[in-house]
VEXVOKOL-788021 format. One record per atom (N, C-alpha, C): atom name; x, z, y; residue number from 1; residue in one letter. Coordinates in steps of 0.1 Angstrom, whole numbers, plus 5000, padded with zeros to 4 digits. Atoms other than C-alpha are relative to their C-alpha. Layout:
% VEXVOKOL-788021
   atom     c1     c3     c2    nr   rest
     CA      X      Z      Y   NUM      a
...
***
This chain:
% VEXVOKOL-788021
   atom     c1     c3     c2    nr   rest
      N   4997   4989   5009     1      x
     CA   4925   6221   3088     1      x
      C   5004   4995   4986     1      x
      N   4999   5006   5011     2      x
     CA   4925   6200   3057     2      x
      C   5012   4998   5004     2      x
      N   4982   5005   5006     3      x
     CA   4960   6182   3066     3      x
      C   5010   5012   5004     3      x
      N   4989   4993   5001     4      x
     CA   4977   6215   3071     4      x
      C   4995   5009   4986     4      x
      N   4997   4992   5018     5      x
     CA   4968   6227   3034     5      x
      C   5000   4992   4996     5      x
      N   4996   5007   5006     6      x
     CA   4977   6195   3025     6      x
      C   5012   4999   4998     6      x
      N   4984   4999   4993     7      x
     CA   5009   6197   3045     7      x
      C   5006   5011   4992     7      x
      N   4992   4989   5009     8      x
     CA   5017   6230   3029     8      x
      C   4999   5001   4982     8      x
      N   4997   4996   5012     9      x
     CA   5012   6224   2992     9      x
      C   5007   4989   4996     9      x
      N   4989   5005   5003    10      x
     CA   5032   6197   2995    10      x
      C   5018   5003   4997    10      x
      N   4985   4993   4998    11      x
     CA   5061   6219   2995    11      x
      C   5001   5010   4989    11      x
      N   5003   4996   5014    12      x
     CA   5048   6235   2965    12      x
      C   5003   4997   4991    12      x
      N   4998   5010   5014    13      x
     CA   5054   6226   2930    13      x
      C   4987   4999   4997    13      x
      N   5010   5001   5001    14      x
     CA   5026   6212   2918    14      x
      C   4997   5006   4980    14      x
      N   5007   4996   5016    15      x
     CA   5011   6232   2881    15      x
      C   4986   5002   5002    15      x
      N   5011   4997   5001    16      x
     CA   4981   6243   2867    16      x
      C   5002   5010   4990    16      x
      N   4999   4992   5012    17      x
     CA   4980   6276   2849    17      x
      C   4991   5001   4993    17      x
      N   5007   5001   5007    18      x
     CA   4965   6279   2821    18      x
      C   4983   5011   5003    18      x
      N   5012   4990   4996    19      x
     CA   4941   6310   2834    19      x
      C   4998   5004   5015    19      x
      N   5001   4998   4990    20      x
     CA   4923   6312   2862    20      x
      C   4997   5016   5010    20      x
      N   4998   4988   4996    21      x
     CA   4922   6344   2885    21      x
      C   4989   5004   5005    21      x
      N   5019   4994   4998    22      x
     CA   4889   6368   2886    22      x
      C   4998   4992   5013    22      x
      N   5011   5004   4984    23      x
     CA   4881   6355   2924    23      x
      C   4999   4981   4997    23      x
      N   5006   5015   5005    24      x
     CA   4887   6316   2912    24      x
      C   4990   5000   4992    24      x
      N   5013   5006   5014    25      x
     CA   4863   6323   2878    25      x
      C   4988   5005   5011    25      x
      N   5010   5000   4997    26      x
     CA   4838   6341   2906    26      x
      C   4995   4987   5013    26      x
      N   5001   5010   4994    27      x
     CA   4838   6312   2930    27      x
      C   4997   4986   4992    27      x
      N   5000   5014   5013    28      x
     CA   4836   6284   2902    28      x
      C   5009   4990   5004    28      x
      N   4991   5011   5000    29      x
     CA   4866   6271   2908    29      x
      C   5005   4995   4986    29      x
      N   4995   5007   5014    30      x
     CA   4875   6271   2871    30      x
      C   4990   4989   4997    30      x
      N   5011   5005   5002    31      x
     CA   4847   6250   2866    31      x
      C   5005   4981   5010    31      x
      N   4997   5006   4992    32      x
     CA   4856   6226   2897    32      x
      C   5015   4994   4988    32      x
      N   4985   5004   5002    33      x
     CA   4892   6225   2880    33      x
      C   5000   4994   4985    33      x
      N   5004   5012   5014    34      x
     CA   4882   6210   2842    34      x
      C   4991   4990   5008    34      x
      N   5004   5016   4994    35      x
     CA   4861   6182   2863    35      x
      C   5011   4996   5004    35      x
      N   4994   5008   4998    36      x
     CA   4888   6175   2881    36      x
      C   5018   4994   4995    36      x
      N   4986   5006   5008    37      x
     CA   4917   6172   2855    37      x
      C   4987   4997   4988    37      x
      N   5005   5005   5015    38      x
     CA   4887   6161   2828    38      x
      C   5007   4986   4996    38      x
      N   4998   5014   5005    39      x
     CA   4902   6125   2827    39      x
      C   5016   4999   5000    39      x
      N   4985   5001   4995    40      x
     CA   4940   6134   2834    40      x
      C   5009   4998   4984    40      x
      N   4992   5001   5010    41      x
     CA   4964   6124   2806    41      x
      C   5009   5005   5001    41      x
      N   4988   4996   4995    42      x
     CA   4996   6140   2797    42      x
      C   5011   4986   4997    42      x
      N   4991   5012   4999    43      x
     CA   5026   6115   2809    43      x
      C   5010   4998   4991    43      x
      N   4996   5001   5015    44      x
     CA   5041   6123   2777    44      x
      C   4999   4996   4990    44      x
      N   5004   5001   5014    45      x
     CA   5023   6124   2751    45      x
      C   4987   4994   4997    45      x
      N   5017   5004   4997    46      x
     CA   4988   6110   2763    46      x
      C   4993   5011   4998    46      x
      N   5016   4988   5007    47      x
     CA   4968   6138   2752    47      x
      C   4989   4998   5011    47      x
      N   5012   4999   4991    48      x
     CA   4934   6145   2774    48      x
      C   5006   5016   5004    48      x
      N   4994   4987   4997    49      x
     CA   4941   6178   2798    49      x
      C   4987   5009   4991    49      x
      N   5005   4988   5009    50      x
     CA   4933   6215   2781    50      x
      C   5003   5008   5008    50      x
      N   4993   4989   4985    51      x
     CA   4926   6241   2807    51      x
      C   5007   5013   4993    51      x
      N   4990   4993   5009    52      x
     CA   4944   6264   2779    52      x
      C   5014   4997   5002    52      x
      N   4982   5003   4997    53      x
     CA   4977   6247   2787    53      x
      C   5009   5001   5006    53      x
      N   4993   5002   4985    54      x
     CA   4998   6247   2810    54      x
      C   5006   4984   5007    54      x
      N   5003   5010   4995    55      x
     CA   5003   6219   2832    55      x
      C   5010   4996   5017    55      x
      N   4993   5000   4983    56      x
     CA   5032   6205   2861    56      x
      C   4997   4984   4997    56      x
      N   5003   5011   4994    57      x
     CA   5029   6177   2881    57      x
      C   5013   4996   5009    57      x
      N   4986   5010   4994    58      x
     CA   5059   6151   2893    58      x
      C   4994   4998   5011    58      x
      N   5003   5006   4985    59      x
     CA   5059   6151   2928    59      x
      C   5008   4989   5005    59      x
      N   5003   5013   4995    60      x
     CA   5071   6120   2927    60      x
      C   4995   4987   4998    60      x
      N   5008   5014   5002    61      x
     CA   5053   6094   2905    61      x
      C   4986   5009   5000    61      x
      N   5010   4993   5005    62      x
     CA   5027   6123   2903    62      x
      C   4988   5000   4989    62      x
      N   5006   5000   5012    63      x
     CA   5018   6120   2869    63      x
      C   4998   5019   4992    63      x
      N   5002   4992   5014    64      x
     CA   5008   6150   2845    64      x
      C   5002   5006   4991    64      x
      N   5002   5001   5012    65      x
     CA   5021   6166   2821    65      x
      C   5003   5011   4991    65      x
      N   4999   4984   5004    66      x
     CA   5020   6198   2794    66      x
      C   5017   5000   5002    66      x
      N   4991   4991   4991    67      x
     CA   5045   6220   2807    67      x
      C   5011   5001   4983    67      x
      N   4989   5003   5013    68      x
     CA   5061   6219   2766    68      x
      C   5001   4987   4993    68      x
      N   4998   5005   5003    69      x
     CA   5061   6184   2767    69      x
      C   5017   4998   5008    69      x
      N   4993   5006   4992    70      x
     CA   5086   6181   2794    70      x
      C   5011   5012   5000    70      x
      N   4992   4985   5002    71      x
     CA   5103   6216   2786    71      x
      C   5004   5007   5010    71      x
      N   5002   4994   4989    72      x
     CA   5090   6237   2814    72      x
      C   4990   5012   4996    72      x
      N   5007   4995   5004    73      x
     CA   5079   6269   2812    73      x
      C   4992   5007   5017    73      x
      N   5004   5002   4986    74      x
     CA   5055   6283   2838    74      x
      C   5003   5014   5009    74      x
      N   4992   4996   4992    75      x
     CA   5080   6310   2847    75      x
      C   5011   4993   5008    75      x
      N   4984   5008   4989    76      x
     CA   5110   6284   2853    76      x
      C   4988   4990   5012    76      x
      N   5002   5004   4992    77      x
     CA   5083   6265   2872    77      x
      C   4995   5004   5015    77      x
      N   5005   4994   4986    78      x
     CA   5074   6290   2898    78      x
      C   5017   5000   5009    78      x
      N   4990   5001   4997    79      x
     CA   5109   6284   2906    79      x
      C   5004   4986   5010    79      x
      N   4990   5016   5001    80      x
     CA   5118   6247   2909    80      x
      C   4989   4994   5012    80      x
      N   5006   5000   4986    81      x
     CA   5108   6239   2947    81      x
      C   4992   4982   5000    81      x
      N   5008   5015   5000    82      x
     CA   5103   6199   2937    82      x
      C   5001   4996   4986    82      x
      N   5003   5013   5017    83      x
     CA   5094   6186   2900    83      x
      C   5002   4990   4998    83      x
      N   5001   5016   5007    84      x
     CA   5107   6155   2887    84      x
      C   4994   4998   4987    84      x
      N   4996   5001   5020    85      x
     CA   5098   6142   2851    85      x
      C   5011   4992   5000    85      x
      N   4987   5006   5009    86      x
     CA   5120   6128   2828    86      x
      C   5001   4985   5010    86      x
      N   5005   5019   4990    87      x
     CA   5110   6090   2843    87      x
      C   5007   5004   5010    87      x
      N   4990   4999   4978    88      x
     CA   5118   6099   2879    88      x
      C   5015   5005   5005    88      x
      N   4990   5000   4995    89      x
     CA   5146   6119   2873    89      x
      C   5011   4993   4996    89      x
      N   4989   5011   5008    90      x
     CA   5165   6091   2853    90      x
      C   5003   4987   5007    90      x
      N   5002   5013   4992    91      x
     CA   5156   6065   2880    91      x
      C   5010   5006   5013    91      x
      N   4989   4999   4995    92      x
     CA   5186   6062   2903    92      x
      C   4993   4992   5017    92      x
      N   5007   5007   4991    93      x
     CA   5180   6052   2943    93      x
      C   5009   4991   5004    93      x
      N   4995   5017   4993    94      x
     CA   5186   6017   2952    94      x
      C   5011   5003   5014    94      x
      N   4991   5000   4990    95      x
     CA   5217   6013   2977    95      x
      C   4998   4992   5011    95      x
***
């Protein structure tokens, strides 16, 4: 069961919105989700994550990073089927 909700959110974009949704705060998933971005940097700018922020993830070096460092907002990113950042998408593929 785990590798087909693994399988499917890989087809996702990967964010983090800034507020979590009444059934996540009564489950303590918000809680779950600052432990497990407490150490995450943004690939930007370094900062430490802020679950106030907003938050996409490069599905391809999968790094981190605020959503107004990279100039993403988290309407255009319910949009954009695969995330690059800046890095990934400026790196060209070998012939």
């Amino acid at each position: 069961m785990f590798e087909n909700m693994q399988r499917g959110s890989e087809s996702q974009p990967k964010y983090s919105k800034a507020a979590a949704s009444k059934d996540e705060v009564e489950d303590g998933m918000e809680e779950e989700d600052d432990e497990e971005h407490g150490e995450t940097l943004c690939g930007a700018c370094g900062e430490n994550y802020a679950a106030d922020e907003f938050w996409i993830c490069c599905d391809i070096c999968e790094k981190w990073f605020h959503g107004k460092c990279v100039k993403i907002t988290p309407a255009r990113a319910e949009h954009i089927k695969q995330y690059k950042c800046p890095s990934c998408s400026n790196k060209r593929a070998r012939p």
